[in-house]
N, C-alpha and C positions, 0 to 999 in steps of 0.2 A: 504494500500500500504506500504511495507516494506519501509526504509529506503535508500536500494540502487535502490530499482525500484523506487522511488520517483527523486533519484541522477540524472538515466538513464533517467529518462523523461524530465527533465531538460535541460542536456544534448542535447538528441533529440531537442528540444524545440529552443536551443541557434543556435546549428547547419542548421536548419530551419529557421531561424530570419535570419542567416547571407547568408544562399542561396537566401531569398528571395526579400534580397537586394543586391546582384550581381546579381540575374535574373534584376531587375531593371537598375543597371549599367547597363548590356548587352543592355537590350532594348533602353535605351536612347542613349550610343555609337552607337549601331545602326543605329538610329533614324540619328543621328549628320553625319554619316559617307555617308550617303543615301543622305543627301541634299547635303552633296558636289560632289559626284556622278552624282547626277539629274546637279547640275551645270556645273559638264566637260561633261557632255553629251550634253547639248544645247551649250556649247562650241561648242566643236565639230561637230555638227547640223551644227552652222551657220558658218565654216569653212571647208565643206567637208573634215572632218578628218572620218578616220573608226571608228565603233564603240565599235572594239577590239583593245588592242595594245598588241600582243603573248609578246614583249621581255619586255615589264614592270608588264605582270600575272608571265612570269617567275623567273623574277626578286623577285616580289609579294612573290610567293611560297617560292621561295630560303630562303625571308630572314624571313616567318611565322613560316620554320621550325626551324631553327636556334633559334627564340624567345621560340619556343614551346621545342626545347630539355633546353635552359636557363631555362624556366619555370616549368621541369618537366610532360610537358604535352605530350603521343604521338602525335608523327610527323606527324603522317598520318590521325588520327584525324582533326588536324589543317589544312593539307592541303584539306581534304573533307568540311571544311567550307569554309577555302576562294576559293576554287573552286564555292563552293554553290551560293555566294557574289558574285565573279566574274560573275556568269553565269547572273545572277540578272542583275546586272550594266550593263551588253552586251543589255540585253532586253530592260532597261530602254532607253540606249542610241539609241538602232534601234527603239524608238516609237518615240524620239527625230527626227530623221531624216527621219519619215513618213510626 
């Protein structure tokens, strides 16, 4: 292996190490953001509240894009995940109130 394909695998290597601890950050946020979730959902269970609320996804949205144009990330991206999330948490909360 040459000198600079040795560099490049490296490289690869570091790039790799540090994705596959933000996949872990993700999953754990995840994780953390699900149980407070499952929590306003039994909230809301045992106070007949709905298991959507439109003006706080919109809210949601507004301010995911906002962080995602700060962050360099597309917009629209960010908003296809927490759409993803939101849609999650509606499910969790409508099993809450079976």
């Amino acid at each position: 292996m040459t000198d600079c394909a040795a560099k490049a695998a490296q490289l690869l290597k570091d790039h790799r190490d540090s994705i596959d601890r933000l996949d872990a950050i993700l999953v754990y946020t995840l994780g953390e953001r699900f149980k407070h979730t499952q929590s306003v959902g039994r909230l809301k269970a045992e106070h007949d509240l709905p298991p959507s609320d439109p003006a706080r996804e919109a809210a949601q949205i507004a301010r995911l894009e906002d962080l995602a144009n700060q962050a360099d990330l597309d917009p629209e991206f960010a908003k296809k995940f927490l759409n993803f999330i939101i849609a999650e948490v509606i499910q969790h909360h409508k099993q809450h109130q079976s």
